[in-house]
C-alpha positions in Angstrom: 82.5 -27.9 118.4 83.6 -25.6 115.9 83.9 -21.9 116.1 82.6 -19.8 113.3 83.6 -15.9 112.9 80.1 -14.9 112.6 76.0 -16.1 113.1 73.7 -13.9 111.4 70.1 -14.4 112.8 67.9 -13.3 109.9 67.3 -14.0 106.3 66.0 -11.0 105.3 67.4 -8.1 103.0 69.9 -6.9 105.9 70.3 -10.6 107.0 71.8 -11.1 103.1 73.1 -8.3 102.9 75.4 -8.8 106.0 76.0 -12.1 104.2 77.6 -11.0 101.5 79.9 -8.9 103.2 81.3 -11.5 105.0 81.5 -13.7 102.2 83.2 -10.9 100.4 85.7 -10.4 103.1 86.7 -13.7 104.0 84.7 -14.3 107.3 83.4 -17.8 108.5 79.8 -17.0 108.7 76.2 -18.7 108.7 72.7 -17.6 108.9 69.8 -19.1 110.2 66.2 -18.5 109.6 63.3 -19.2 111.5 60.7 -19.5 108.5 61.8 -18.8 104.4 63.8 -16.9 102.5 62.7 -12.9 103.0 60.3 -14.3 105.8 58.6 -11.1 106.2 58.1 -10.7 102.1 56.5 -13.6 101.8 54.2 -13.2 104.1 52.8 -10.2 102.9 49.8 -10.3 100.5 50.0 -12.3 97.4 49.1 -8.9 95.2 51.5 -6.6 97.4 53.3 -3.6 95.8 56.2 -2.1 97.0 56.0 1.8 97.8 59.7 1.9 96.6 61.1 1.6 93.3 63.6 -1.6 92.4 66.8 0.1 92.9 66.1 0.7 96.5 65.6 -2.7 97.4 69.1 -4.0 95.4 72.0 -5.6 97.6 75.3 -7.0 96.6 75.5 -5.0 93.1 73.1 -6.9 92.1 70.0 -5.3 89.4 66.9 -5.4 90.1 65.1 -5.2 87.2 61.0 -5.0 87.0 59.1 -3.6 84.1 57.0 -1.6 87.0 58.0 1.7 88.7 56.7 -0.2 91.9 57.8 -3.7 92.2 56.1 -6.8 92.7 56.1 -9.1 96.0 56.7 -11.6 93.3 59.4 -9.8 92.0 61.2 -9.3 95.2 60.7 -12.8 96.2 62.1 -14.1 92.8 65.6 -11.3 92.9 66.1 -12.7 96.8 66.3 -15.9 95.9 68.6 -15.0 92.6 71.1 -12.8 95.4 71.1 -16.1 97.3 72.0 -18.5 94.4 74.6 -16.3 93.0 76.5 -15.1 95.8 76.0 -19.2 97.0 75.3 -17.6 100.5 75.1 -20.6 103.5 71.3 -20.4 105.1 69.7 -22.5 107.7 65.9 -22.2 107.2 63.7 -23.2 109.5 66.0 -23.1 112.1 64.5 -20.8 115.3 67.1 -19.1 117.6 66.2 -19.7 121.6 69.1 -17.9 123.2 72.1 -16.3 122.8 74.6 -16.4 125.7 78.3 -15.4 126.2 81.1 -17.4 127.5 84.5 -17.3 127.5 87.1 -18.5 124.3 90.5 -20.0 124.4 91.6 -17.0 123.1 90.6 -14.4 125.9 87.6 -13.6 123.9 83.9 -13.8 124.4 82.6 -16.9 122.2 78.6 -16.7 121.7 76.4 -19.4 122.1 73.2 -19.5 120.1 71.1 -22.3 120.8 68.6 -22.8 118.4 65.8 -25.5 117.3 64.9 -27.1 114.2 62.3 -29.7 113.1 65.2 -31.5 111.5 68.2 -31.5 114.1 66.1 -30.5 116.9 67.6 -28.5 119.7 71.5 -27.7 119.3 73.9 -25.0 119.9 76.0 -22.9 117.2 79.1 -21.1 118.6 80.5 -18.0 117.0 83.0 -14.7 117.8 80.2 -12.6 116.8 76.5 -12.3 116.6 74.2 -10.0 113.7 70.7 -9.7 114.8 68.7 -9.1 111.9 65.6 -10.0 112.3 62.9 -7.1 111.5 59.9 -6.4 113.0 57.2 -8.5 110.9 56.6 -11.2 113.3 56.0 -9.0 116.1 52.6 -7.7 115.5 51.2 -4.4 117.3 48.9 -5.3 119.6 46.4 -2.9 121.0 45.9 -4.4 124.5 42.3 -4.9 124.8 39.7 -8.1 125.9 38.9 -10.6 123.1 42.6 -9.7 120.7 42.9 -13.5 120.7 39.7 -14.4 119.9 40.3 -17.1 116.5 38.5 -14.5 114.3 41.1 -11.6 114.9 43.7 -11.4 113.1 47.2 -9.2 112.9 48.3 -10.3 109.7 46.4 -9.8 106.3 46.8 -11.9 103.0 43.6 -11.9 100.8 40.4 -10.8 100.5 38.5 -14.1 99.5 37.3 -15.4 102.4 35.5 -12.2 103.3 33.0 -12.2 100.3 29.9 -11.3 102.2 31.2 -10.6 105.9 31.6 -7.6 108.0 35.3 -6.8 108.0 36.2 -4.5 110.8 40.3 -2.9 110.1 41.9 -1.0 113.3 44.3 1.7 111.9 44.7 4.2 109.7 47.8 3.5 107.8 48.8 2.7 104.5 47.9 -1.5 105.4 44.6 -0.9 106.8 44.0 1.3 103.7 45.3 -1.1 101.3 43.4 -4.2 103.1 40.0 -2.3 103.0 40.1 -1.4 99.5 40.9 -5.2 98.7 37.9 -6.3 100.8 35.5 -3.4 99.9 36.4 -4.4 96.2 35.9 -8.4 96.9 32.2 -7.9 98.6 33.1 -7.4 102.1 31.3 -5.0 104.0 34.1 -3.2 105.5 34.4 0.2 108.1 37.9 1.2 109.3 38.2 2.1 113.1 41.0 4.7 113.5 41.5 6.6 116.9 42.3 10.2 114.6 40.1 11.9 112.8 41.7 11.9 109.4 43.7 8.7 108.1 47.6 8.8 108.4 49.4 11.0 105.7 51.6 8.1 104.9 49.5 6.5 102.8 50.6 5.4 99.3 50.0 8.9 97.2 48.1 6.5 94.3 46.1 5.0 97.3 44.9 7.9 99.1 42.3 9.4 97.2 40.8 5.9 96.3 40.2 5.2 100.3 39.2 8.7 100.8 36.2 8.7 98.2 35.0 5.3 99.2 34.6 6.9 102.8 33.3 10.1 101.6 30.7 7.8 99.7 29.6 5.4 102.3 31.3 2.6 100.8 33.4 1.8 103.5 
Protein backbone atom coordinates (compact mmCIF):
# COMPACT_ATOMS: atom_id res chain seq x y z
CA UNK A 1 0.00 0.00 0.00
CA UNK A 2 1.46 3.12 -0.85
CA UNK A 3 2.88 5.68 1.41
CA UNK A 4 2.00 9.26 0.99
CA UNK A 5 4.00 12.26 2.71
CA UNK A 6 0.99 13.75 4.01
CA UNK A 7 -3.17 13.21 4.82
CA UNK A 8 -4.90 16.33 5.59
CA UNK A 9 -8.28 15.62 7.37
CA UNK A 10 -10.33 18.69 6.43
CA UNK A 11 -11.59 20.59 3.54
CA UNK A 12 -12.02 23.68 4.88
CA UNK A 13 -10.04 27.10 4.54
CA UNK A 14 -7.02 25.70 6.68
CA UNK A 15 -7.59 22.21 5.20
CA UNK A 16 -6.78 24.12 1.56
CA UNK A 17 -4.71 26.10 2.72
CA UNK A 18 -2.33 23.30 4.03
CA UNK A 19 -2.99 21.96 0.53
CA UNK A 20 -1.44 24.28 -1.24
CA UNK A 21 1.54 24.41 0.60
CA UNK A 22 2.24 21.03 0.04
CA UNK A 23 1.43 21.23 -3.42
CA UNK A 24 3.69 24.17 -3.64
CA UNK A 25 6.60 22.38 -1.96
CA UNK A 26 6.54 19.19 -3.61
CA UNK A 27 4.94 16.90 -0.88
CA UNK A 28 2.76 13.77 -1.73
CA UNK A 29 -0.38 14.80 0.01
CA UNK A 30 -4.33 14.12 0.03
CA UNK A 31 -7.24 15.39 1.80
CA UNK A 32 -10.34 13.88 2.72
CA UNK A 33 -13.64 15.29 3.62
CA UNK A 34 -16.32 13.95 5.48
CA UNK A 35 -19.27 16.11 3.74
CA UNK A 36 -18.49 19.07 0.79
CA UNK A 37 -16.23 21.43 -0.10
CA UNK A 38 -16.01 24.30 2.99
CA UNK A 39 -18.33 21.78 5.00
CA UNK A 40 -18.93 24.17 7.67
CA UNK A 41 -19.79 27.21 4.91
CA UNK A 42 -22.20 25.57 3.48
CA UNK A 43 -24.01 24.73 6.07
CA UNK A 44 -24.53 27.92 7.37
CA UNK A 45 -27.69 29.91 6.34
CA UNK A 46 -28.41 30.37 2.83
CA UNK A 47 -28.51 34.50 3.43
CA UNK A 48 -25.33 34.33 5.78
CA UNK A 49 -22.85 37.40 5.83
CA UNK A 50 -19.53 37.20 6.76
CA UNK A 51 -18.48 39.61 9.76
CA UNK A 52 -14.99 39.90 7.87
CA UNK A 53 -14.16 41.62 4.84
CA UNK A 54 -12.89 39.42 1.48
CA UNK A 55 -9.35 39.88 1.99
CA UNK A 56 -9.32 38.07 5.24
CA UNK A 57 -10.75 34.99 4.00
CA UNK A 58 -8.10 34.79 0.80
CA UNK A 59 -5.57 31.72 0.60
CA UNK A 60 -3.05 30.77 -1.89
CA UNK A 61 -2.59 34.55 -3.41
CA UNK A 62 -5.55 34.18 -4.60
CA UNK A 63 -8.34 37.60 -4.75
CA UNK A 64 -11.24 37.52 -3.43
CA UNK A 65 -13.22 39.87 -5.00
CA UNK A 66 -17.03 40.77 -3.81
CA UNK A 67 -18.79 44.09 -4.61
CA UNK A 68 -19.85 43.96 -0.67
CA UNK A 69 -17.62 45.13 2.30
CA UNK A 70 -19.10 41.88 4.00
CA UNK A 71 -19.05 38.91 1.83
CA UNK A 72 -21.54 36.52 0.77
CA UNK A 73 -21.86 32.63 1.89
CA UNK A 74 -22.41 32.53 -1.76
CA UNK A 75 -19.46 34.25 -2.47
CA UNK A 76 -17.23 32.26 -0.34
CA UNK A 77 -18.66 29.09 -1.45
CA UNK A 78 -18.08 30.10 -5.20
CA UNK A 79 -13.87 31.56 -4.44
CA UNK A 80 -13.37 27.92 -2.48
CA UNK A 81 -14.34 26.05 -5.18
CA UNK A 82 -12.29 28.53 -7.69
CA UNK A 83 -8.91 27.90 -5.05
CA UNK A 84 -9.70 24.28 -5.56
CA UNK A 85 -9.91 24.25 -9.47
CA UNK A 86 -6.91 26.36 -9.95
CA UNK A 87 -4.40 25.12 -7.67
CA UNK A 88 -5.98 21.40 -9.06
CA UNK A 89 -5.81 20.35 -5.26
CA UNK A 90 -6.56 16.25 -4.75
CA UNK A 91 -9.86 15.96 -2.31
CA UNK A 92 -11.71 12.94 -1.17
CA UNK A 93 -15.30 14.14 -0.29
CA UNK A 94 -17.44 12.21 1.52
CA UNK A 95 -14.93 10.26 2.84
CA UNK A 96 -15.26 10.09 7.01
CA UNK A 97 -11.94 9.50 9.00
CA UNK A 98 -12.52 6.55 11.91
CA UNK A 99 -9.08 6.44 13.38
CA UNK A 100 -5.79 7.39 13.15
CA UNK A 101 -3.16 4.98 14.60
CA UNK A 102 0.79 4.90 14.47
CA UNK A 103 2.90 2.07 13.49
CA UNK A 104 6.13 1.60 12.59
CA UNK A 105 7.90 2.38 8.63
CA UNK A 106 10.60 0.67 6.89
CA UNK A 107 12.45 3.58 7.45
CA UNK A 108 12.66 3.83 11.38
CA UNK A 109 9.81 6.23 11.14
CA UNK A 110 6.27 6.38 12.48
CA UNK A 111 3.86 5.64 9.35
CA UNK A 112 0.09 6.79 10.23
CA UNK A 113 -2.77 4.84 9.52
CA UNK A 114 -6.04 6.56 8.91
CA UNK A 115 -8.76 4.35 8.38
CA UNK A 116 -11.62 5.96 7.03
CA UNK A 117 -15.22 5.08 5.38
CA UNK A 118 -16.86 6.11 2.35
CA UNK A 119 -20.28 5.26 0.69
CA UNK A 120 -18.33 4.49 -2.38
CA UNK A 121 -15.14 2.40 -1.33
CA UNK A 122 -16.50 1.62 1.95
CA UNK A 123 -14.10 1.07 4.82
CA UNK A 124 -10.23 1.25 3.89
CA UNK A 125 -7.06 2.46 5.26
CA UNK A 126 -4.80 5.50 3.98
CA UNK A 127 -1.15 5.40 5.14
CA UNK A 128 0.95 8.57 5.39
CA UNK A 129 4.39 10.08 7.24
CA UNK A 130 2.29 12.72 8.55
CA UNK A 131 -1.14 13.69 9.66
CA UNK A 132 -2.95 17.63 9.53
CA UNK A 133 -5.99 17.70 11.53
CA UNK A 134 -8.09 20.39 10.25
CA UNK A 135 -11.29 19.96 10.86
CA UNK A 136 -13.03 23.01 12.77
CA UNK A 137 -15.41 23.06 15.20
CA UNK A 138 -18.93 23.26 13.12
CA UNK A 139 -20.00 19.78 13.46
CA UNK A 140 -19.60 19.76 17.09
CA UNK A 141 -22.43 21.66 18.36
CA UNK A 142 -22.53 23.16 22.05
CA UNK A 143 -24.77 21.36 23.96
CA UNK A 144 -26.19 22.56 27.13
CA UNK A 145 -26.74 19.31 29.05
CA UNK A 146 -30.25 19.31 29.97
CA UNK A 147 -33.59 16.62 29.66
CA UNK A 148 -35.39 16.69 26.24
CA UNK A 149 -31.90 18.33 23.98
CA UNK A 150 -32.81 15.53 21.59
CA UNK A 151 -36.17 15.85 21.35
CA UNK A 152 -36.83 15.95 17.02
CA UNK A 153 -38.02 19.63 17.45
CA UNK A 154 -34.60 20.95 18.88
CA UNK A 155 -32.29 21.82 16.91
CA UNK A 156 -28.30 23.02 17.04
CA UNK A 157 -27.99 24.11 13.69
CA UNK A 158 -30.08 26.99 12.00
CA UNK A 159 -30.75 27.56 8.09
CA UNK A 160 -34.01 29.50 7.39
CA UNK A 161 -36.73 31.00 8.77
CA UNK A 162 -39.65 29.55 6.55
CA UNK A 163 -40.84 26.84 8.33
CA UNK A 164 -41.44 28.87 11.41
CA UNK A 165 -44.16 31.22 9.89
CA UNK A 166 -46.55 31.18 12.68
CA UNK A 167 -44.68 29.14 15.57
CA UNK A 168 -43.21 29.92 18.76
CA UNK A 169 -39.37 29.96 18.21
CA UNK A 170 -37.48 29.69 21.44
CA UNK A 171 -33.23 30.63 20.64
CA UNK A 172 -30.73 29.75 23.78
CA UNK A 173 -27.90 32.25 23.66
CA UNK A 174 -26.99 35.44 23.37
CA UNK A 175 -24.52 35.73 20.65
CA UNK A 176 -24.17 37.13 17.35
CA UNK A 177 -26.25 33.52 15.80
CA UNK A 178 -28.98 33.64 18.15
CA UNK A 179 -29.26 37.42 17.33
CA UNK A 180 -29.04 36.85 13.73
CA UNK A 181 -31.48 33.75 13.81
CA UNK A 182 -34.16 35.69 15.79
CA UNK A 183 -34.24 38.67 13.63
CA UNK A 184 -34.69 36.26 10.62
CA UNK A 185 -37.63 34.54 12.40
CA UNK A 186 -39.17 37.74 14.09
CA UNK A 187 -39.06 39.17 10.42
CA UNK A 188 -40.62 35.85 8.70
CA UNK A 189 -43.81 35.66 11.37
CA UNK A 190 -42.34 33.63 14.06
CA UNK A 191 -43.10 34.46 17.43
CA UNK A 192 -39.74 34.40 18.85
CA UNK A 193 -38.17 35.16 22.72
CA UNK A 194 -34.39 34.62 23.17
CA UNK A 195 -33.35 32.73 26.53
CA UNK A 196 -29.85 33.99 27.59
CA UNK A 197 -28.46 33.12 31.10
CA UNK A 198 -26.84 37.12 31.32
CA UNK A 199 -28.61 39.89 31.59
CA UNK A 200 -27.48 41.86 28.56
CA UNK A 201 -26.77 40.05 25.09
CA UNK A 202 -23.03 39.28 24.26
CA UNK A 203 -20.91 42.36 23.08
CA UNK A 204 -19.80 40.44 20.07
CA UNK A 205 -22.58 40.89 18.19
CA UNK A 206 -22.23 42.23 14.58
CA UNK A 207 -21.96 46.27 15.31
CA UNK A 208 -24.88 46.70 12.17
CA UNK A 209 -26.81 43.92 14.14
CA UNK A 210 -26.95 45.05 17.56
CA UNK A 211 -29.14 47.85 17.69
CA UNK A 212 -31.73 46.02 15.41
CA UNK A 213 -32.02 43.08 18.21
CA UNK A 214 -31.83 45.48 20.96
CA UNK A 215 -35.02 47.66 19.82
CA UNK A 216 -37.06 44.68 18.88
CA UNK A 217 -36.51 43.60 22.67
CA UNK A 218 -36.89 46.94 24.09
CA UNK A 219 -40.33 46.92 21.97
CA UNK A 220 -41.74 43.62 22.81
CA UNK A 221 -41.22 42.18 19.55
CA UNK A 222 -39.07 39.55 20.51
Amino acid sequence: MPVRDLLIVGAGPSGLSAAIAAKQHGIDYQVVEQGALVNAIYLFPPQMVFFTTPELLEIGGLPFVSPYEKPTRAEALRYYRKVVDTFDLQIAFEEKVLSVTSEPGDGGGPVFAVETRSVQDGTRARLARSVVLAIGYYDHPNLIGVPGEDLPHVHHYYSEPHPYYRRRVVIVGGGNSAAESALELFRAGAHVTIVHRWPELKSTIKYWVKPDIENRIKEGSI
